[in-house]
Structure formats: structure tokens, C-alpha cells
N, C-alpha and C positions, 0 to 999 in steps of 0.2 A: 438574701440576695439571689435572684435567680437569674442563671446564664442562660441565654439563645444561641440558640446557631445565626448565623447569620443569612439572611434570604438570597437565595441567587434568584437572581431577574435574566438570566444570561448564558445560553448554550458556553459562552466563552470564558464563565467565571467559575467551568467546572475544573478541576485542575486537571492534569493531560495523563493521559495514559500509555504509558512507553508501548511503541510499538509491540514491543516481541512481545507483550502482555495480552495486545490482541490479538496476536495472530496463536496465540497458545488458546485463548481463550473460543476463538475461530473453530480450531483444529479439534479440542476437544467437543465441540458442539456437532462437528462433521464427523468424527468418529460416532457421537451417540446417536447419529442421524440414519450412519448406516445398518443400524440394526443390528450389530454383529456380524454384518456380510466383511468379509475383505476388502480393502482400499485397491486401487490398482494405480499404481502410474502417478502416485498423490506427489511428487517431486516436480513433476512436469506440471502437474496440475496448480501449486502452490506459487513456481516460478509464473504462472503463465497470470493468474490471478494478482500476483503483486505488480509484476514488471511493468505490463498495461497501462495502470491506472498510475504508476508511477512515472512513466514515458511521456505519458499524453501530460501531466500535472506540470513536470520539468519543462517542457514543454509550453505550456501556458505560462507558465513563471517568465519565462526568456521571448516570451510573444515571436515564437515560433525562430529564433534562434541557434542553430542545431550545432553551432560553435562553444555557446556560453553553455546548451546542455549539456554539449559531454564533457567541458568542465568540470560543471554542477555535477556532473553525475560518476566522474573521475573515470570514464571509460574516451578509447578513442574517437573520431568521429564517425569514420567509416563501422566501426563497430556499432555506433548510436546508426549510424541510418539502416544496417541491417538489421538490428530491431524494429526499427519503423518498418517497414516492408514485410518484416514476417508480421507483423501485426496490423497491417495495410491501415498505417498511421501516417504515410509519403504523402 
């Protein structure tokens, strides 16, 4: 008897990969990227790289709702629109 894997037809039939797996996986590709040189500011850099694409996403989720985001997002609201502004998302 021989067993197959099963075919995926579907970017969505891949199973998910926990966040923090990509962003370790991320990080060390950015470390081997810099050659050796020192990182500088990669805290700022990591925040500024997540927060974005995750504001703007919350964001689309809530069809531009900035109430139900900072729900979604368990920060205040005034605090979610000063993100939006420093990242001129207003």
C-alpha cells in the first residue's frame, strides 16, 4: 500500500504559521543580511514595521471604524488615532 501526501491546490490549505515564527524567521534573515555590520535602532525599526501594516489591516477589518479598532486592538482610542497620524494613516 502506498501513502501520498495529499495535494494542496491552495495558498489557504497551507497550515498557518504562528506569528512570532515569522518574525524570528524575519529577523534572522535581517541579521544575515547585514553582513556582520551592527543593527542600529532594530526596536524602532521592528515596531514601526509591524504596527503599520497592522493599523492599516484593523483598520480594513472595522471599514475604517476607529472605535471597534481600538477595541480590536485593546488600546484607547485616542491612543489608536495617534498612531494613525504618526504614520499619516488619518
Amino acid at each position: 500500500m502506498v501513502v501520498t501526501k495529499p495535494q494542496i491546490s491552495n495558498v489557504d490549505d497551507l497550515p498557518a504559521v504562528p506569528l512570532r515564527v515569522q518574525v524570528q524567521g524575519a529577523l534572522r534573515d535581517y541579521f544575515r543580511r547585514l553582513g556582520g555590520l551592527p543593527p542600529a535602532n532594530l526596536y524602532k525599526l521592528v515596531l514601526e514595521e509591524v504596527e503599520q501594516p497592522l493599523l492599516e489591516t484593523v483598520l480594513q477589518y472595522t471599514r475604517g471604524n476607529q472605535t471597534r479598532a481600538a477595541e480590536i486592538l485593546g488600546i484607547n482610542r485616542s491612543t489608536l488615532r495617534k498612531k494613525l497620524k504618526q504614520y499619516h494613516l488619518d
